[in-house]
C-alpha positions in Angstrom: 53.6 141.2 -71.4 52.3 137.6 -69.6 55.3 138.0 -67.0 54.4 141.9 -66.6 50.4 140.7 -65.6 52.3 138.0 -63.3 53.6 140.5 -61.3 50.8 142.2 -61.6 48.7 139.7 -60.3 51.0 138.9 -57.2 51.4 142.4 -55.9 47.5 142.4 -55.7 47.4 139.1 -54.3 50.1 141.1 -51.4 47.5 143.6 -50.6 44.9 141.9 -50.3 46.0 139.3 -48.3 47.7 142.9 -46.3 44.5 144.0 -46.2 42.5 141.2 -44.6 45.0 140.4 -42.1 44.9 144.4 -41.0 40.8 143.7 -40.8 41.4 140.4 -38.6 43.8 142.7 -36.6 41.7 145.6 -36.2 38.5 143.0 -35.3 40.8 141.6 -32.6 41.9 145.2 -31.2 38.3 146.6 -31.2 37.7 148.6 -28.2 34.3 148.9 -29.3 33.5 145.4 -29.1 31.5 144.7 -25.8 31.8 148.6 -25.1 29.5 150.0 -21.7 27.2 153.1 -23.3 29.5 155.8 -22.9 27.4 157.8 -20.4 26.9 155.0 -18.4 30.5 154.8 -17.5 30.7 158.2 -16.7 28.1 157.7 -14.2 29.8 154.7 -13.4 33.1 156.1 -12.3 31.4 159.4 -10.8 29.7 157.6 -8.9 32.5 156.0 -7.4 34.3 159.1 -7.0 32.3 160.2 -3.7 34.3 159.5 0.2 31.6 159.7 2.5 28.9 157.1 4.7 29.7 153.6 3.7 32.9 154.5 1.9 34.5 156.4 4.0 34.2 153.3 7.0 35.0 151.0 4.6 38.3 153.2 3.5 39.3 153.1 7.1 38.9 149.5 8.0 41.1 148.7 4.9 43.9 151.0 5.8 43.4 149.4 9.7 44.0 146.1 7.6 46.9 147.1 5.7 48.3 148.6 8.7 48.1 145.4 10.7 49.8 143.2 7.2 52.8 145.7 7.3 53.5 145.5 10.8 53.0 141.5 10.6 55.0 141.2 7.1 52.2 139.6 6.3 51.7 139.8 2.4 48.4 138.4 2.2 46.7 140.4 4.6 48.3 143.2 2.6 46.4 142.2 -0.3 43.1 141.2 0.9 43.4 145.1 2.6 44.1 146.4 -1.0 41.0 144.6 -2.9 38.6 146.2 0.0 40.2 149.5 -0.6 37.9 151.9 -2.6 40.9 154.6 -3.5 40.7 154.2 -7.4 37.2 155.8 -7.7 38.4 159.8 -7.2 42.1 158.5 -9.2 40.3 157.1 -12.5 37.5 160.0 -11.6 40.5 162.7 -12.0 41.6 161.4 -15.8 38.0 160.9 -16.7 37.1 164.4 -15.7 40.3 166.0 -17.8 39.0 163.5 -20.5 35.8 164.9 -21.0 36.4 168.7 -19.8 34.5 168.0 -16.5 35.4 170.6 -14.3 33.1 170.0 -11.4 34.0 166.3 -11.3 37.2 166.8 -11.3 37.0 169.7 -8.6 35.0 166.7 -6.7 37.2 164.0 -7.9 40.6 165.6 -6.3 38.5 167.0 -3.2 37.8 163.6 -2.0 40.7 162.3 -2.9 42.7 164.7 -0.9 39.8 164.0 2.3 40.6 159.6 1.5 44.8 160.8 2.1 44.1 162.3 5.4 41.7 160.2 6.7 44.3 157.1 5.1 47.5 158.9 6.6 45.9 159.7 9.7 44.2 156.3 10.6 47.5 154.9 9.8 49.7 157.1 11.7 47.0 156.5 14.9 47.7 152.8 14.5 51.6 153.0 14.2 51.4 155.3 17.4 49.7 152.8 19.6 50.6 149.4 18.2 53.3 147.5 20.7 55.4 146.4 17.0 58.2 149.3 16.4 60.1 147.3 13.4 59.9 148.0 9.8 60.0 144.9 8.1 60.2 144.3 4.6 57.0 144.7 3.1 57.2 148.4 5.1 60.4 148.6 3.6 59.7 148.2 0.3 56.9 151.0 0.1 59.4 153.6 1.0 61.0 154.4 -2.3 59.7 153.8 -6.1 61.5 152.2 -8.8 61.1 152.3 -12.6 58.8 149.3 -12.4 56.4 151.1 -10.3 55.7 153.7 -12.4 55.1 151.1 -15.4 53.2 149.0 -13.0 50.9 152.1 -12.7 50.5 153.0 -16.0 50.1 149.8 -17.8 47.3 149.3 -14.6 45.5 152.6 -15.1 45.0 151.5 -18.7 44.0 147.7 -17.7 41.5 149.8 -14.9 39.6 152.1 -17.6 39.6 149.7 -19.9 37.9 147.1 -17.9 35.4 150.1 -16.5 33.8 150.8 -19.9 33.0 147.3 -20.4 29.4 146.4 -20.0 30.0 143.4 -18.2 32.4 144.7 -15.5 35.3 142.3 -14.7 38.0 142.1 -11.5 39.9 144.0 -13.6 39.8 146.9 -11.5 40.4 145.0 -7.9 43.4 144.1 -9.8 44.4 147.7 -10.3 44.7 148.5 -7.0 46.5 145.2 -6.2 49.2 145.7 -8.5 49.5 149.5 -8.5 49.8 148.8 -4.5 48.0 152.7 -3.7 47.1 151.5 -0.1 50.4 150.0 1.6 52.4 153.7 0.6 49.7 155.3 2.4 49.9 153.5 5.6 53.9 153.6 5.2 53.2 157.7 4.8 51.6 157.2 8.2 54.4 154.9 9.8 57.1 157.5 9.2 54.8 160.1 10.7 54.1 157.8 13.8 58.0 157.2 13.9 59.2 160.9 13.3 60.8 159.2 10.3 60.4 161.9 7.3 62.5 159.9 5.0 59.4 157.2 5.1 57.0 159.5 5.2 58.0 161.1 2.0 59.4 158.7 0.3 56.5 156.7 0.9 53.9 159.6 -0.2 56.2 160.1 -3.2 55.3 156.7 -4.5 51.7 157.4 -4.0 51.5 160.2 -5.9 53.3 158.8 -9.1 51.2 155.9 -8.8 47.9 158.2 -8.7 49.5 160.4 -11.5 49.6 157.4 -14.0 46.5 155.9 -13.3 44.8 159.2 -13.9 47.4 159.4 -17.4 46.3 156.3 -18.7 42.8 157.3 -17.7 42.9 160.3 -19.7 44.7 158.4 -22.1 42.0 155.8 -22.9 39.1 158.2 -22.5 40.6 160.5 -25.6 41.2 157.5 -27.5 38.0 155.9 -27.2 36.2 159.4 -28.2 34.2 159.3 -24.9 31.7 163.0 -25.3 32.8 166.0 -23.8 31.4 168.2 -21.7 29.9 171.2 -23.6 28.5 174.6 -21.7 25.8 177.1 -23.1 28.1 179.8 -22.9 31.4 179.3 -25.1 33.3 181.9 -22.9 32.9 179.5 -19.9 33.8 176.6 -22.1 37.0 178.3 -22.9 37.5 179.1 -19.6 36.9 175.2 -18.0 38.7 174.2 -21.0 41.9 176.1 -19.8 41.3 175.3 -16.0 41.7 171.8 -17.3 44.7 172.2 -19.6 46.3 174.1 -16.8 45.7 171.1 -14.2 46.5 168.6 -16.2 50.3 170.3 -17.3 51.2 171.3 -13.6 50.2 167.7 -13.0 51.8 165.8 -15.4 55.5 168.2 -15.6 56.5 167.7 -12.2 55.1 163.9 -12.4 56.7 163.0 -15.8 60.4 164.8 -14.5 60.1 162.7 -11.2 60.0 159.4 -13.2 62.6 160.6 -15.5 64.7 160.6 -12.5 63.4 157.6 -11.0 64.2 156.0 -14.5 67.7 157.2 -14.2 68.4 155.9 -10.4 67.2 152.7 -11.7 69.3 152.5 -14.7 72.4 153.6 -12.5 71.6 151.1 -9.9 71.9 148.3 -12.2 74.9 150.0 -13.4 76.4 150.4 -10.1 75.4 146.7 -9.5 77.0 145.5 -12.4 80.3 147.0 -12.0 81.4 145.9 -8.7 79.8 141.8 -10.1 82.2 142.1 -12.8 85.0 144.5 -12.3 85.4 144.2 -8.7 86.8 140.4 -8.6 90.0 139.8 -7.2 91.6 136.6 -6.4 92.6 136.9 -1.9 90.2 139.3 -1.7 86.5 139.5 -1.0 83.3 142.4 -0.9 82.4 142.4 2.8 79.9 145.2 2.1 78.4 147.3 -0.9 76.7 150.5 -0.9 74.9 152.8 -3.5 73.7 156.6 -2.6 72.6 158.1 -6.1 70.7 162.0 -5.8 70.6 164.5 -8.2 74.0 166.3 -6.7 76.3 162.9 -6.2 76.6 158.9 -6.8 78.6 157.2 -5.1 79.6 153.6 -4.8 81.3 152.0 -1.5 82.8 149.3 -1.1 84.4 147.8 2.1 86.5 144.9 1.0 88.5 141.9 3.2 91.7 139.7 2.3 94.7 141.3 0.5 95.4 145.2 -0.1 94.2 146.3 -3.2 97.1 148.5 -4.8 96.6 152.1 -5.2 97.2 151.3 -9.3 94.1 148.6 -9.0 91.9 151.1 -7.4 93.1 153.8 -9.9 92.4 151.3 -12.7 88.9 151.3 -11.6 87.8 154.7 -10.9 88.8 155.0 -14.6 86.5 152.3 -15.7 83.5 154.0 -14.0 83.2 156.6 -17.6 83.4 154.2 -19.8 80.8 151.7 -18.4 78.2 154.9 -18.0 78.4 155.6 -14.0 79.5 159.5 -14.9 80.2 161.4 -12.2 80.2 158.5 -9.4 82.3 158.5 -7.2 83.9 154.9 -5.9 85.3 154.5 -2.2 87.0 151.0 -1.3 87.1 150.5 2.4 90.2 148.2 3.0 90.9 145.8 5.7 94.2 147.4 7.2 93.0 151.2 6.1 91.7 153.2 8.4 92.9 151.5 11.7 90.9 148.8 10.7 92.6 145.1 11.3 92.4 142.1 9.6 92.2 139.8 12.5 89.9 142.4 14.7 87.2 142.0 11.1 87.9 138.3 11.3 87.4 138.2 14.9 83.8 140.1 14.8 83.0 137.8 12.0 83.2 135.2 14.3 81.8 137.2 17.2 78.8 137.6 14.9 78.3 134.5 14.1 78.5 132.5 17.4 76.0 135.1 18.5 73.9 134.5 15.4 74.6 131.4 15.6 73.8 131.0 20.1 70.4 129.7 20.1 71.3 126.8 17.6 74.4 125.4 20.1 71.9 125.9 22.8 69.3 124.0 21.5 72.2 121.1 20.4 73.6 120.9 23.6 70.2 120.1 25.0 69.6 117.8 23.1 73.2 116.0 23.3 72.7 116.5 27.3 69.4 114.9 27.1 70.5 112.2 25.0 73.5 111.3 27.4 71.1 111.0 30.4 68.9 108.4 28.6 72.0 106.1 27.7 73.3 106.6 30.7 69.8 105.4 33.0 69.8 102.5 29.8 73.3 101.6 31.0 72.5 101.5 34.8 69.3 99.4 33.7 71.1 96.5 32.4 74.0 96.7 35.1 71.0 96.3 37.7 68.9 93.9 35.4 72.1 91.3 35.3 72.9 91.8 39.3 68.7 91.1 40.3 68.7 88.2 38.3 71.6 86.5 39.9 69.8 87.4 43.3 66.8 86.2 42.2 68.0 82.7 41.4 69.5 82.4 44.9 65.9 82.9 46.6 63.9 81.4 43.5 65.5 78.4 42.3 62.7 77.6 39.8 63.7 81.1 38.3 65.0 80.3 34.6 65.1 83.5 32.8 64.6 87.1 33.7 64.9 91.0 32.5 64.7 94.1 33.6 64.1 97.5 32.0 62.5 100.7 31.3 59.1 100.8 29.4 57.1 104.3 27.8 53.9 104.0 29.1 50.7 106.3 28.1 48.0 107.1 30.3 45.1 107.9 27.3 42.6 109.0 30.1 44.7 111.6 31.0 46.7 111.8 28.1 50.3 111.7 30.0 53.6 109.6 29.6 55.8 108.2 31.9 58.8 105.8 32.1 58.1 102.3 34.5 60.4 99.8 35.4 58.9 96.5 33.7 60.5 93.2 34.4 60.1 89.6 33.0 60.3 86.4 34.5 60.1 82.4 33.5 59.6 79.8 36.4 59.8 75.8 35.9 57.9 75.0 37.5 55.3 77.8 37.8 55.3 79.2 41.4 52.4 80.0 43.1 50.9 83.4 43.8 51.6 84.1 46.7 55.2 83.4 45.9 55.0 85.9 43.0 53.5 88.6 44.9 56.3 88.0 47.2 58.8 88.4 44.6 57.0 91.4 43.0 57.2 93.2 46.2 61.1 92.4 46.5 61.7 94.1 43.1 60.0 97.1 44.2 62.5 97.7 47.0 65.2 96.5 45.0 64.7 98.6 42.5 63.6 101.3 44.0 60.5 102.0 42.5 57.0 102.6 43.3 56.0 100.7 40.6 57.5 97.4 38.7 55.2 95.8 35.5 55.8 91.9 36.6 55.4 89.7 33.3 54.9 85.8 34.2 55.7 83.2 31.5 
């Protein structure tokens, strides 16, 4: 009976310990803790939802900035253009207004969010028309196609955003949004591809945007539902109904298309890595090496190519390895190998545009060398011809200055600090015993000049 109350007592020791450490966690977790009045933060985010005046300027000079960063490469100009940027009011205003069934907000909310795209798009494309810098570099580049990580950068963003919003002591949360989510830099990209006649930019670019806007208004949505926030109610129930289906409506057209594009996105990314992985690890081979690697992955075809340099592959290798493609999960890929020696190609016509390639790469560098060896060689040489002449003056010196007991000759760096130049002089020295006179030195000064053949010769006396 004593060992029956034991375990009695032990078990309820378990839950209660259960239960205080589910109160600690709840405590910690509290959304409600430091929470903005709810109708406060509707205003809040409404009244950031408006694209006109002030706004609307200061929308333009940021995608003017985050023009000029992509077309520099410059990341932190990038940046600074996305915390000016006021695109996540209408974004966070569109998941709000689903939130609370806010029909005219979120009719306002995706009105000036479609007038802050075409003024974006069209300030950008005006800038890529007319700037003298054609090349997309990589911070272009990389806004030109999403990934996985993009659409998780967005979501778990959008929820950072809202959350941070409802707070009643606002933090930089949200200038952090828009840094990380990255809406600006697609838009002026969008506008690049446009000013280019590149499509592929253009809506590749715009494609990212919109997934990115998508999520943010998601998690938006998300956080409003969760948190309770008060919905919108209407005198007459009909019209409730009605809103209240307008709103379902949007939000399912919205979130289908959106939630189907990064399903796909999620499986390009997974087959990249794939792809990636195989020819790492399967494609080693012992003469031979990858020159080049390429993956094109769309809804109708996948396929890996590889051009390869150094010893044939055999036919049974390559067989081998198409086979392997199944099993490691890259269904339906094709796999090319490009072989030196198929296809007309040559070994030594790769190996000799290797080398073509790199001396051109590489022309600048010898250049710069041979310069600086050319450069070097003169110095040594005039050093040389210095001490030849400084032995033969000192022998003729003696003969005319008996008293002459040592002497040098050679080149001294002199700088003039008043006008801030350098030259080379001819300096010489010279010890008499007995000391000669001065008119003797002058004399001998003057004789080294013509000697030497310079304007100018610094005479030491010791």
């Amino acid at each position: 009976m004593s060992e029956i109350t034991q375990e009695s007592k032990k078990s309820k020791v378990k839950r209660s310990g259960l239960i205080r450490l589910l109160i600690y966690l709840r405590q910690r977790f509290d959304l409600e803790e430091g929470k903005e009045d709810e109708l406060e933060t509707i205003e809040y985010i409404s009244k950031n939802v408006e694209f006109k005046g002030a706004n609307l300027w200061i929308l333009i000079f940021a995608i003017l900035v985050a023009s000029v960063g992509l077309n520099v490469n410059s990341t932190a100009v990038i940046i600074g253009a996305m915390l000016i940027s006021p695109l996540m009011g209408p974004i966070m205003g569109i998941g709000l207004a689903a939130g609370i069934n806010d029909f005219e907000l979120l009719k306002k909310s995706i009105r000036n969010l479609l007038v802050a795209i075409f003024i974006a798009i069209l300030t950008s494309t005006v800038y890529f028309t007319i700037t003298p810098i054609y090349g997309a570099e990589s911070e272009l580049l990389a806004r030109t196609e999403p990934t996985v990580w993009d659409v998780l950068i967005a979501l778990f963003g959008g929820l950072a955003g809202i959350v941070a919003g409802s707070r009643k002591e606002k933090s930089n949360a949200i200038p952090g949004v828009a840094i990380a989510t990255a809406l600006m830099p697609p838009l002026c990209t969008a506008g690049y591809g446009l000013a280019t006649g590149n499509l592929l930019y253009f809506f590749g670019a715009f494609y990212l945007f919109f997934i990115n806007s998508v999520f943010i208004s998601l998690s938006t949505y998300l956080i409003v539902r969760f948190m309770g926030y008060p919905k919108k109610h209407f005198l007459d129930s009909t019209r409730e109904k009605r809103v209240q289906t307008y709103i379902t409506i949007f939000t399912i057209l919205t979130l289908i298309p959106s939630v189907y594009l990064a399903y796909g996105i999620v499986k390009k990314t997974i087959w990249n890595e794939q792809a990636r992985q195989f020819v790492a690890i399967e494609m080693q081979f012992p003469r031979t090496q990858i020159l080049n690697t390429n993956f094109e992955y769309s809804n109708t075809s996948r396929t890996i190519e590889v051009s390869l340099i150094g010893d044939l592959v055999s036919e049974e290798e390559v067989e081998i390895l198409k086979n392997k493609l199944t099993s490691l999960g890259l269904i339906e890929t094709e796999l090319i190998i490009n072989q030196s020696g198929s296809n007309g190609t040559d070994i030594n016509v790769l190996r000799n545009d290797i080398l073509k390639d790199l001396y051109e790469r590489n022309g600048g560098l010898i250049l710069d060398k041979d310069l600086k060896i050319a450069l070097l060689e003169r110095e040594l040489s005039e050093d040389a011809q210095i001490r030849n002449l400084s032995n033969e003056v000192a022998r003729e010196a003696k003969i005319n200055h008996p008293n002459l007991k040592k002497f040098s000759l050679g080149r001294s760096i002199f700088t003039d600090l008043d006008k801030n130049e350098t030259d080379t002089l001819i300096s010489a020295y010279a010890s008499f015993q007995p000391q000669p006179p001065r008119s003797e030195i002058k004399k001998f000064q003057d004789w080294l000049k013509i000697r030497t053949k310079s304007d100018t010769v610094a005479l030491i006396i010791d």
